[in-house]
Residue, then its C-alpha position, 0 to 999 in steps of 0.5 A: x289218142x291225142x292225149x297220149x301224143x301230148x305226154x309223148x311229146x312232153x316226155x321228148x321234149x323234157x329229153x331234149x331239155x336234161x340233155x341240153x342241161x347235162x350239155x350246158x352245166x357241170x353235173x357235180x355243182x348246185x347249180x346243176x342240182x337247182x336246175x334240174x330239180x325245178x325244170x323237171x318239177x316244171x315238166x312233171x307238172x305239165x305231164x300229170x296235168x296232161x294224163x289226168x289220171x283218176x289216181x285210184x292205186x292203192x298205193x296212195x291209201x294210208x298204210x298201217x306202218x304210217x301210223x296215222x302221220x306219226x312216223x312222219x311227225x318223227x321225221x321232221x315234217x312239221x319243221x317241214x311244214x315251217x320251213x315252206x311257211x317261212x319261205x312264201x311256199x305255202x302262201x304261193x301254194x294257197x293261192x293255186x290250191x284254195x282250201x274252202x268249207x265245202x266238199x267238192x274243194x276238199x275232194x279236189x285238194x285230195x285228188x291234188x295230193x295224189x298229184x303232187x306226189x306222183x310227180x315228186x315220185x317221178x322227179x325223185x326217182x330221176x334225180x336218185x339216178x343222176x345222183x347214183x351217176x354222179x356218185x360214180x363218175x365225180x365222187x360222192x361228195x360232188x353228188x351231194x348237193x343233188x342228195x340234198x335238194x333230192x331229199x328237201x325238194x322230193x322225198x320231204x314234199x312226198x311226206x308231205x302229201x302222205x301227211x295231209x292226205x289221210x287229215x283232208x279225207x277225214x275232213x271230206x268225212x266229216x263235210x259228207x256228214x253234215 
């Protein structure tokens, strides 16, 4: 019960602070787009730390249509990839979510994957309304830079974990066997 009061609360108050921000800021700019991405990525975060949540859907089982991270690979996800290496992403990202050679690491960074994409899931699906909204109200072109942060920082990250995923299960395989 208490838990579930917690992510009540989270999702009050992540409420309040989208309305503080549309309030406060121009939603046809960057710094709009900027802003609202990272404060619910920051919110989002607090919320599926909160839910603790086994993850168990099937959704986040490799599909067929993924071909083995090949459709991903067409996609640009190794430039992806580059591009957070280049930037200090990955090195920031190392240091909370350490790889080790060991399997209770590996089953911890594959339940993290889950994780992540369930927030970028929920942050993506937000933003695509704020864009839908300002598309409508501004004019598609003022809408643009939340499509593009939208895409960089949510569906690409997404990608990302749906890469990973399936290449972290086959090393927690290989770790059970010997």
């Amino acid at each position: 019960m208490k838990r579930i009061l917690v992510l009540v609360f989270i999702a009050i108050i992540t409420m309040g602070l989208v309305y503080a921000l549309v309030h406060y800021i121009r939603m046809d700019g960057l710094s709009f787009a900027f802003a609202l991405n990272f404060m619910l990525m920051a919110c989002v975060l607090t919320f599926t730390e909160t839910l603790k949540s086994q993850l168990n859907s099937p959704y986040f089982n490799e599909k067929s249509w993924e071909m083995r991270g090949k459709i991903y690979k067409s996609l640009g996800i190794n430039f992806y990839r580059k591009l957070l290496v280049w930037t200090g992403w990955e090195k920031l990202n190392k240091k909370s979510k350490p790889v080790e050679k060991n399997t209770n690491t590996l089953l911890n960074l594959h339940y993290l994957t889950k994780q992540d994409e369930l927030g970028h899931i929920i942050i993506m699906l937000i933003v695509l309304g704020f864009n839908i909204f300002v598309a409508f109200k501004f004019g598609i072109l003022k809408s643009l830079w939340l499509l593009i942060l939208n895409i960089s920082l949510n569906i690409y990250p997404i990608f990302l974990q749906r890469y990973n995923r399936p290449r972290i299960e086959r090393a927690i395989n290989l770790s059970k066997r010997r």
